[in-house]
N, C-alpha and C positions, 0 to 999 in steps of 0.2 A: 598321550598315546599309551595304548595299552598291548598286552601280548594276549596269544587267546586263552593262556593259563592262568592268564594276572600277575606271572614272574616279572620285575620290574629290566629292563634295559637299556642299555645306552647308548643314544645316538651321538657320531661325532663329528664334525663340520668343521668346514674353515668357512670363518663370516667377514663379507665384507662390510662397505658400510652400511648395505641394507640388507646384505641376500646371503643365505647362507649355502653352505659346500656337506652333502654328507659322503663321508668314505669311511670305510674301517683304517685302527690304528689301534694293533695288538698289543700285545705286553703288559709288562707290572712295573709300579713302585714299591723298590722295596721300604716298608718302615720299621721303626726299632722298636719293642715293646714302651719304652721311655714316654714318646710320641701317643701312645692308645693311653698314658695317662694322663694327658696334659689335657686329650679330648675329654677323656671319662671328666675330668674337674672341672675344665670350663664348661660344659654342658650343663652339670649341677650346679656352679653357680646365675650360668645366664639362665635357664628354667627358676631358680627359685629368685633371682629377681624382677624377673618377668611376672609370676603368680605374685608376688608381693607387693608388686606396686598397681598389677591389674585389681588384686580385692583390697587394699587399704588406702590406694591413696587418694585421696582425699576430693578429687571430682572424678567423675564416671570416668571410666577408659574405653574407647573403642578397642578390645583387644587385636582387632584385624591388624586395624591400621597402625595401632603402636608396636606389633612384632613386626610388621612392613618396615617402619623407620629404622628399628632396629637392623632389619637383615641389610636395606640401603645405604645404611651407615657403615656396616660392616665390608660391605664389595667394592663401595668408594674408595678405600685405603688399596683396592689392586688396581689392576686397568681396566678401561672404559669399557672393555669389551666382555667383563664378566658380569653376569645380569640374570638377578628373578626373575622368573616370567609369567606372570600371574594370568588366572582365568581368561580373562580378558584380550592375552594377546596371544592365545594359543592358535586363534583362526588367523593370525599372520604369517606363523611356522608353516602352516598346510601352503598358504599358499605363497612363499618362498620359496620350497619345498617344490609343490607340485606346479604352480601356476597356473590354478585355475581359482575361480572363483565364482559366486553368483550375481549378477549384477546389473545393471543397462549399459557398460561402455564408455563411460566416463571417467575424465579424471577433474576433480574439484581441489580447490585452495584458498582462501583465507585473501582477499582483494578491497583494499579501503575497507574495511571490517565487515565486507559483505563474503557470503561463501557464493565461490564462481565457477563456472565452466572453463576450465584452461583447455580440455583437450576430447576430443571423441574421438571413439574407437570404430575405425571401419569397419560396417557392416551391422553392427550391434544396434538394442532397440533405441538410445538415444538419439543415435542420427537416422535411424529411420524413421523415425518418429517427427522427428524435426526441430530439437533440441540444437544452441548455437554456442559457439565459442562467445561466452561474454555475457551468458544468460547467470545472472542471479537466482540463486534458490532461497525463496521465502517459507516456504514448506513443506514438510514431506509427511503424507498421508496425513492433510490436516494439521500435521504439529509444527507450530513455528521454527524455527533455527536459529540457534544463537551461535555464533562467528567462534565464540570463549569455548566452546564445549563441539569443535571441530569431530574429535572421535567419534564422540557418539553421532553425530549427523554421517560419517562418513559408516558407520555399523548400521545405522537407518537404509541406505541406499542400499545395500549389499541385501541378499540375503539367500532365502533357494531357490532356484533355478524353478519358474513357473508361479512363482507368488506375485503378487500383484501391486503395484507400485504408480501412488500417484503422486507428481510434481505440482509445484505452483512458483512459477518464476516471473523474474521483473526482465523484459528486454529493452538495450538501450532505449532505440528509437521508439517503442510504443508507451503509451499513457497508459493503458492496462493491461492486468496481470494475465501469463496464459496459464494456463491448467494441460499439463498432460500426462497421461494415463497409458502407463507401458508397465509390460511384464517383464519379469526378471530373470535370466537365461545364462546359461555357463558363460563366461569369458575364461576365454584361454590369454594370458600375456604371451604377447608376442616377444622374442627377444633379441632376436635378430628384425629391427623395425624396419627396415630397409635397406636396398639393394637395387644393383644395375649399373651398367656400364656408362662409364663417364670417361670422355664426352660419349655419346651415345653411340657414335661411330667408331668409337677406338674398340681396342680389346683388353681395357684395363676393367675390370671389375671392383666393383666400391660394394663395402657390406658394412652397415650399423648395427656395431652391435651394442643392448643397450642395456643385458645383465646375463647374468649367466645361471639360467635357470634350466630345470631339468630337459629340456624340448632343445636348448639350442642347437645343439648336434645334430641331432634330427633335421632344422630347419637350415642349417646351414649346408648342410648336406645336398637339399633339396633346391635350393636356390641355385648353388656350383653346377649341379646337374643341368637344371633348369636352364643358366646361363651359356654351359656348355654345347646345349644343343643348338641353341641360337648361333654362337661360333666359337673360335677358339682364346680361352683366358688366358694371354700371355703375361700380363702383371695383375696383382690385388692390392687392394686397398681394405686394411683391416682398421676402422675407425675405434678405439675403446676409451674415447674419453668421454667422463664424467660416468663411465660405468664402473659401479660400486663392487662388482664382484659375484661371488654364487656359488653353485657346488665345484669341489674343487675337478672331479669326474671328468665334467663337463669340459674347464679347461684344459685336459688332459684330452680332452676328444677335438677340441679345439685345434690343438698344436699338432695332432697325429694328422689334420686336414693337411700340413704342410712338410712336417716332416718323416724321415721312412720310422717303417717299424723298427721297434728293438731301443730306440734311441731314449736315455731316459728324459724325463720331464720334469718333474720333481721329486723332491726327498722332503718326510716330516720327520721331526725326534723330537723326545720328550723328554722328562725329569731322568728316565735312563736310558742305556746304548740299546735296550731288549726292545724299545717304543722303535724303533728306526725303519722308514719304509719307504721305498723308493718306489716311485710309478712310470714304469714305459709305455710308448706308445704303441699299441697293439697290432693296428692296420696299416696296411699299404697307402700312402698318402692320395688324395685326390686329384691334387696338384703341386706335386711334385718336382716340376720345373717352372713354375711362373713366381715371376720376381714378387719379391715382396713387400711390400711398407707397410708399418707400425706407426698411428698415430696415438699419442697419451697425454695426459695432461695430469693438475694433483688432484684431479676426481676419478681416475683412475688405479680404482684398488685390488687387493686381494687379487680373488680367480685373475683381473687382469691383469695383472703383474705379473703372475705364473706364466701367464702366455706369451709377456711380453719379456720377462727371463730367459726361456727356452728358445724362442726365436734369438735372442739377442747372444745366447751362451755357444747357441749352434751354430751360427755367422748364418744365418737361414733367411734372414730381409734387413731391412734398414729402420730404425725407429728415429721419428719426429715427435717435435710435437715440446712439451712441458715437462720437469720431473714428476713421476710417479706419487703418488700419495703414501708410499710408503708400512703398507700395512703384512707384515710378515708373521703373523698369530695364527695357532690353528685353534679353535674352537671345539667342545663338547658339551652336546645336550643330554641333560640327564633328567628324563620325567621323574617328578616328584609325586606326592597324594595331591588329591582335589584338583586334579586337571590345573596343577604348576607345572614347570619346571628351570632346572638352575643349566644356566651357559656359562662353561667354566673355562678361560686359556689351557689349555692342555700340552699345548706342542708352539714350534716355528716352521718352519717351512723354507726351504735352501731350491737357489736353483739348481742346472746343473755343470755348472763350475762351482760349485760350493756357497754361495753368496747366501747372508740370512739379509734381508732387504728390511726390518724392522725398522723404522724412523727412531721413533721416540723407547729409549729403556726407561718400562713403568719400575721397572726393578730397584732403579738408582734413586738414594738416597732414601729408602722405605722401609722403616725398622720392622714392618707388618715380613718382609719377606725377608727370610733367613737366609738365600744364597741366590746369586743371580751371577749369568753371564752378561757382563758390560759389553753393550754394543760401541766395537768399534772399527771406524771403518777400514777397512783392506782392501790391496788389490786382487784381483783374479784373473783370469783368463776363458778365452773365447776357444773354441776348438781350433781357431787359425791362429790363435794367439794373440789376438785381439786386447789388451784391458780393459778390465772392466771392475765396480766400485762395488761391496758392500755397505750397506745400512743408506737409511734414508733415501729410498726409491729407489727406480729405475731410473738412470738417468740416458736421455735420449743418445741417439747418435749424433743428430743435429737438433741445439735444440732450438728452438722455434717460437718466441713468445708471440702471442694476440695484440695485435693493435690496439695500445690504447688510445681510449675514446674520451672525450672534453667532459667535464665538468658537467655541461651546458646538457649532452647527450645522458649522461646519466642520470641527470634528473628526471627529463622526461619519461626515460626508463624507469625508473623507482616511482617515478607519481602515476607510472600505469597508461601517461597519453597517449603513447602509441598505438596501446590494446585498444583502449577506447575506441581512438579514432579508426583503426582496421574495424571495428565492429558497423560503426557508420557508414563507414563509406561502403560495407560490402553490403548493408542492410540497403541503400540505395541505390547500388549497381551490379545486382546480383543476375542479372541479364548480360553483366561483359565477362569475355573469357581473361584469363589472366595471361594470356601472353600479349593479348591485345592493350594491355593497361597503360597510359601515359605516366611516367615517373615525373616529367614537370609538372603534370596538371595535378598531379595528385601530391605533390610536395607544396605548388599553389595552396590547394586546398587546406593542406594540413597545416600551413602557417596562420588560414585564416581560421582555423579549430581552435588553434590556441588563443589567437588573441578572443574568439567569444568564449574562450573559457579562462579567461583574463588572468592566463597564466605570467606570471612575474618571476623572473632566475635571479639569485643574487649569490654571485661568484664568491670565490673565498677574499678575493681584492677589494671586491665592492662590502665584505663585511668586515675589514678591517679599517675602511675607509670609512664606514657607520661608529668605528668606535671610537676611531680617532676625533670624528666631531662631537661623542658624547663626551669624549676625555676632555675637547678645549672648550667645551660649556663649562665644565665641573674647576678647571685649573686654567688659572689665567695667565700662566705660564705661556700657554699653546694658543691662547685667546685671536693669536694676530694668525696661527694656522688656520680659523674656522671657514674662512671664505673661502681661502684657496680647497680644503676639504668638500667644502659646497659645491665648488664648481667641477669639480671631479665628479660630483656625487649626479649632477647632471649631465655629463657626459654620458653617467650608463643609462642612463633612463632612455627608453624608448630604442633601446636597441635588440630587439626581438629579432628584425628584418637582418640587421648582421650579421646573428649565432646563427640563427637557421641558413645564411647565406654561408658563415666558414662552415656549417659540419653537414652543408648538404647531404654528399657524398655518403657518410655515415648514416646519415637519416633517410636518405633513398634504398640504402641497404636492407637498415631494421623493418621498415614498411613493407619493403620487398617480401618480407621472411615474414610480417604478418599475416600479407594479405594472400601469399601461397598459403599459411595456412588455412584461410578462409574460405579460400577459393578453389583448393587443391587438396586439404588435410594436412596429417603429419606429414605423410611420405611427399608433397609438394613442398612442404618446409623445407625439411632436408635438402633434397634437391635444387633447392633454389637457394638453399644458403651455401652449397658447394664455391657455387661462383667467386665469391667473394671471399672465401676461406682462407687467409694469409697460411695458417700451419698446411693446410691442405693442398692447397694449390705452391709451394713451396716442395713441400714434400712428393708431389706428384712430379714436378720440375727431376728432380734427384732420383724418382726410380723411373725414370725415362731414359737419364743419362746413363748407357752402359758402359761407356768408360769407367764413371764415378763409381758406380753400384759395383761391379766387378771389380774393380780396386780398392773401396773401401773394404768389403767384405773378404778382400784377398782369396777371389773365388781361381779355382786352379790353380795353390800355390802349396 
């Protein structure tokens, strides 16, 4: 990015795991003249090692890519989150940034080593078109795809808005390949994916939010209205998990949705006390008296954590759910020559009871960095006086772990059966509605999926039971173990009909959440994964109960 004089400047952000936050942060570092000569001399030594081994030694050098290793070698000794950003990823800033992009609506990913169709975007030309959750891409405009070289096939799809774009994919159920031919048109990311009162009757309001990008204010804004007029929103449901983060602005408009003006939000600071800057919330809240809950988990970072700070600092709702992922850094971008540029840690970020939430100090133990603050953790307080933890996340109010799920379930998850079979079955019954759907006949079904696809589970007991009979082959010690090990060993065989029989329950779930999305989209997903949502439905239990919620939060005290 350029300025329209060519004077170079610096954009500053706080990044989450995927999505960055840009806002000003004033001030200077002061340095000692000492420091300008330690640059002056390493500058001259890495330049003239670099020219020295680029012309002498001894096979070609790609110069690119060997000052690349170099610069990667050198930002590895800080934390993960300071990073060159070469030509190549500069169309992911804009749309971080901006969120928009050009494109068909699609989101693909890397499936048994084929590139797939995870998700389409309503309205856009993939699903209009008639592109499917589960469609393979074999080519794009002609050019094969190779699975290893993901990026670039994901830079193929994309491109300007009106250019011309043709597919060629493999669908489950057909023997041949289709071809289709769609134009390419703005996509806007949505970021707020969904919304609406749950249960439909009540007056609690549910919002997904799913990053924090420039638009969510806006969106979220529009929704609360939206919902408003329909009836009156006495409690929310703010869902932010597995949301990675965003501008920080944005979380700041975020939290002014709930609490009054004037109130602060957060504070950043830098290398010195001059960098220091506090952000309030500017407007009159939207909703202003309806109770609250905070759901989170550890995919729940940056921007979200600001939001889930501020709520939590101001005793303003309840938070469930998982610890925080913990990411408390604020970011700066600084464009470089040749459409680079360097993302460098600049600041932390405090809520407001003081708390720096950083998990991990890249600081400690790193002779690369001259002076660091050791993260440790402290207590603090809530505006009711509430305690509450620095360093290493948000930690819930209640916290709330996910159901785990068998061994058995995971597999099929990881080997993709699921998907699969949701592709089948809605490729032959795409004439029934999904509320209409039977759960027995369709769990029938999908047991008889597996066995033509002669799938075999072998438990971590059944493979220790495999080794135990290789060991009393090998040593005749165990020699009088091997039969009884055999007969063990056919005990599991042929028991499909009994996993699928304990984890039904779990398996009519996941199916559930397939085939709304097939049948329904994302926003059917969602929706239909509510039901079953231990943190959610848990959580919704607790801001129901106004005894609890008014006592926990020590509301009128």
């Amino acid at each position: 990015m350029k300025s329209s004089k060519g004077k170079s400047f610096k954009k500053k952000i706080i990044w989450g795991l995927t999505g960055i936050s840009v806002f000003s942060l004033f001030g200077f570092v002061y340095v000692t003249k000492d420091i300008y000569f330690e640059i002056a001399k390493n500058i001259d030594i890495f330049t003239r090692v670099y020219k020295e081994i680029t012309f002498n030694y001894v096979d070609q050098i790609n110069p690119e890519k060997f000052l690349r290793s170099g610069i990667k070698g050198m930002l590895s000794t800080l934390d993960p989150y300071t990073n060159f950003i070469d030509e190549k990823k500069q169309d992911d800033i804009e749309l971080l940034t901006n969120g928009k992009y050009g494109g068909i609506g699609v989101s693909i990913g890397v499936k048994d080593n084929q590139i797939t169709i995870f998700e389409l975007m309503e309205g856009y030309a993939a699903q209009r078109q008639g592109l499917r959750v589960g469609d393979v891409i074999l080519e794009v405009n002609n050019k094969k795809v190779i699975p290893e070289k993901f990026d670039e096939i994901s830079s193929l799809v994309k491109g300007e808005p009106g250019t011309f774009l043709e597919l060629k994919v493999l669908r489950e159920t057909l023997k041949d390949t289709l071809k289709f031919n769609l134009i390419r048109e703005q996509i806007v990311i949505k970021n707020l994916v969904y919304y609406g009162f749950y249960p439909e009757e009540s007056n609690t309001a549910y919002f997904k939010l799913n990053t924090f990008g420039r638009s969510l204010g806006d969106e979220l804004k529009k929704a609360i209205l939206e919902l408003s007029q329909q009836k009156e929103i006495k409690s929310v449901v703010l869902d932010l998990r597995g949301n990675p983060g965003g501008l920080l602005d944005v979380a700041v408009d975020v939290v002014n949705k709930f609490i009054p003006k004037g109130e602060l939000v957060v504070t950043t600071k830098g290398r010195d006390a001059a960098s220091l800057k506090n952000y309030y919330s500017q407007q009159e809240p939207l909703l202003a008296k309806a109770d609250l809950l905070l759901i989170i988990n550890e995919g729940s970072a940056s921007a979200s954590e600001i939001v889930a700070g501020a709520i939590q600092d101001h005793d303003r709702g309840i938070i469930v759910g998982g610890k925080s992922f913990g990411k408390g850094l604020v970011q700066t971008i600084t464009p470089l020559s040749y459409n680079t540029s360097l993302k460098i840690t600049s600041a932390k970020y405090f809520t407001p009871s003081g708390r720096c939430i950083q998990k991990i100090d890249y600081g400690k133990k790193n002779d690369v960095i001259a002076g660091y603050d050791t993260l440790i953790e402290s207590t603090f307080a809530t505006d009711h006086k509430r305690r509450v933890f620095s360093s290493g996340g948000i930690t819930p109010d209640s916290i709330v772990q996910d159901e785990k799920i068998s061994g058995f379930v995971q597999d099929i998850l990881a080997k993709g059966l699921l998907f699969k079979f949701a592709n089948i079955y809605y490729d032959a019954n795409q004439k029934e509605t999904f509320v209409n759907l039977k759960e027995e006949k369709i769990l029938s079904e999908f047991h008889l999926f597996l066995q033509k696809e002669k799938y075999k589970y072998q438990s971590e007991i059944e493979k220790k039971v495999s080794e135990l009979v290789s060991l009393s082959e090998k040593d005749k010690t165990f020699a009088v173990l091997k039969n009884k090990m055999l007969e063990l060993q056919k005990e599991f065989k042929d028991n499909l009909s009994q996993l699928v029989e304990n984890d039904k329950q779990d398996i009519r779930d996941f199916l559930r959440e397939e085939l709304a999305s097939r049948y329904l989209g994302l926003n059917g997903r969602i929706k239909a994964s509510l039901d079953t949502d231990k943190q959610f439905q848990i959580g919704l239990r607790l801001l129901h109960d106004k005894i609890y919620y008014n006592k926990f939060l020590q509301k009128g005290s």
